[in-house]
C-alpha positions, -999 to 999 in steps of 0.1 A, spaced: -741 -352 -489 -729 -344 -457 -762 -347 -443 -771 -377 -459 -743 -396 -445 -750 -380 -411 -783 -393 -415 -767 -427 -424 -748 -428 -393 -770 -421 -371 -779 -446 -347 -755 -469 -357 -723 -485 -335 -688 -487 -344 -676 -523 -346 -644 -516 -329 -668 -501 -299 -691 -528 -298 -664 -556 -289 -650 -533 -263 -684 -525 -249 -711 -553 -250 -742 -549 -248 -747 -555 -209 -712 -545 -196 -709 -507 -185 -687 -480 -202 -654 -483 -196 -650 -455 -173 -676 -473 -148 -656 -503 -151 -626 -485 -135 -644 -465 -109 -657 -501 -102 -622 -516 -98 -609 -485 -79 -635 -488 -55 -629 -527 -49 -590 -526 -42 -597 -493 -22 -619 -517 4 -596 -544 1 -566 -524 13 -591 -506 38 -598 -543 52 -564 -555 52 -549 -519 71 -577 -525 97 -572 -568 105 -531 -560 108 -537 -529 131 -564 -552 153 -538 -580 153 -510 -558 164 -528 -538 188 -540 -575 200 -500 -589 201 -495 -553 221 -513 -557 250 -506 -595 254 -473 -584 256 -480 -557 276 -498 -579 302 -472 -606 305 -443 -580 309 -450 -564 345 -449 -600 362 -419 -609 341 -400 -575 352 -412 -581 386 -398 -616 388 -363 -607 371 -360 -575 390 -366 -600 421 -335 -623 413 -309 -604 412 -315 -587 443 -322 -623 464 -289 -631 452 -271 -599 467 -289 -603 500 -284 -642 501 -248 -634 514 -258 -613 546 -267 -622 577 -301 -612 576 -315 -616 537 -349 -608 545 -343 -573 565 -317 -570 532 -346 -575 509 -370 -553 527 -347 -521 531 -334 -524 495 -365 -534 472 -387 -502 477 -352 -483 464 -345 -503 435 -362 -488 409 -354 -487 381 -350 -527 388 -308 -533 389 -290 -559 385 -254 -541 397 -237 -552 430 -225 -516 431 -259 -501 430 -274 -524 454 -245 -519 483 -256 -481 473 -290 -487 483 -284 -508 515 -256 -481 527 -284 -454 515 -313 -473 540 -287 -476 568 -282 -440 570 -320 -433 568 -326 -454 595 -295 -442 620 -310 -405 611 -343 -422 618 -334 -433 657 -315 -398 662 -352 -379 654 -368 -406 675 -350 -397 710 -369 -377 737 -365 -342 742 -349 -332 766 -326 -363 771 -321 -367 810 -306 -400 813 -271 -402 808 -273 -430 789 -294 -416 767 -272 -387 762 -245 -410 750 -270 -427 726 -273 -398 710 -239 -386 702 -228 -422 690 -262 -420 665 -249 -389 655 -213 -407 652 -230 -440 631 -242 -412 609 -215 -396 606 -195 -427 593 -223 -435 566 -222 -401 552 -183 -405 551 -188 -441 533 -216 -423 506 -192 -397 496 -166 -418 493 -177 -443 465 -191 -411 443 -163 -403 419 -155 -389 389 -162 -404 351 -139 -430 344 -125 -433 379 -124 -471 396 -153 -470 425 -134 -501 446 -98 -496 447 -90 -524 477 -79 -486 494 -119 -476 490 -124 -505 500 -104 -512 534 -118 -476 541 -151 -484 537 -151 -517 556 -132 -494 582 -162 -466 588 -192 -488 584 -177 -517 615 -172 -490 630 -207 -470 626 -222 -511 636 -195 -505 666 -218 -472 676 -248 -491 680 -237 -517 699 -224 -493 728 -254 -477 724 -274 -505 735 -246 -520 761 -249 -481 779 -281 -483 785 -281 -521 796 -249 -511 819 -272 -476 840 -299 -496 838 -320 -477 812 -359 -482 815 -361 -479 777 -331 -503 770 -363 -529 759 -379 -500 735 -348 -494 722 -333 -528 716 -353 -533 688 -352 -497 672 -316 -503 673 -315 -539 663 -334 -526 629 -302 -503 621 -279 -528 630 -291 -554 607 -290 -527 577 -256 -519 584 -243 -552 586 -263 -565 555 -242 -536 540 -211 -546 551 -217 -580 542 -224 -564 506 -192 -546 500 -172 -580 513 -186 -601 488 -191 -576 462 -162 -589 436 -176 -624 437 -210 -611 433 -200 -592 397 -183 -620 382 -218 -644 393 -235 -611 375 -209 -611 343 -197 -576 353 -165 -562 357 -153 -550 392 -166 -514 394 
């Protein structure tokens, strides 16, 4: 019997598997692999257009940025020099310094006082050797004073955590040894106009270099409390 109905059986399909199979669809295990393949493209495609569109928004950004930095970096610092004497010598002997970019009165009287002291240091190396005119003697003892009184000012503004930078002490001080480095200049140049120096002309305008730094400086640290309130900041 058991082979008869075997026999009976044979070849024939279940109803119930017939409505969940028809006659041209595939099994139902190819139908999933089928589906499972689709939504695996489909997620594929979508990862790939949002990390092309991202990498796109990137570099626009990316390309915009430097010219923006440059030009913000650039205001702040035209607005320091626009109250010395000579804003373009203070843009020139500040700018290579300022990175990263500022926007900190403080930082940028830093700077200035920082280039003076290069460039007094700079006319000191840039005297012959040896010095035979008396004049040039006394040049370069009172470079050696002008540095001295930059140094003095450097040290002076470096304090500890928490401490005020510009009490109106610091301050007066301050105002004190950079005159009086500008005042070492000046007889510099009036000493060798007074014996008659033949390099008085070559060294007018080595001199003159130094002497706009250090006054742009000056000019700095006299207008630096109205400069932090134009910048939102609070007297350092």
């Amino acid at each position: 019997m058991e082979l008869i109905n075997f026999a009976k059986g044979y070849g024939k399909v279940n109803p119930a598997e017939a409505e969940d199979n028809p006659p041209d669809s595939p099994p139902n295990h190819q139908r999933r692999r089928i589906i499972a393949f689709s939504l695996a493209v489909f997620l594929t495609l979508t990862i790939t257009i949002t990390s092309l569109i991202t990498v796109l928004i990137h570099e626009s950004a990316a390309e915009s940025e430097p010219s923006q930095l440059a030009s913000n970096s650039a205001d702040p610092l035209k607005t320091v020099c626009s109250v010395t004497r000579y804003p373009n010598s203070c843009f020139s002997s500040i700018s290579p310094l300022n990175s990263p970019p500022s926007n900190n009165p403080l930082q940028f009287f830093n700077l200035s006082l920082h280039a003076s002291l290069l460039e007094v240091s700079s006319l000191k190396s840039q005297l012959p050797e040896p010095n035979t005119e008396p004049a040039m003697k006394d040049c370069a003892e009172l470079f050696d004073g002008a540095a001295s009184q930059l140094g003095r000012s450097a040290e002076l503004i470096c304090v500890g955590p928490g401490e005020e930078v510009l009490t109106e002490m610091r301050i007066s001080d301050l105002q004190t040894w950079i005159s009086a480095a500008l005042t070492d200049l000046d007889t510099c140049l009036d000493g060798l106009a007074e014996m008659g120096s033949t390099a008085v002309g070559e060294w007018k305008l080595k001199v003159q270099k130094a002497k706009e730094y250090i006054s742009n400086t000056l000019a700095i640290l006299t207008n630096i409390r109205s400069l932090s309130q134009k910048f939102g900041l609070a007297m350092p």
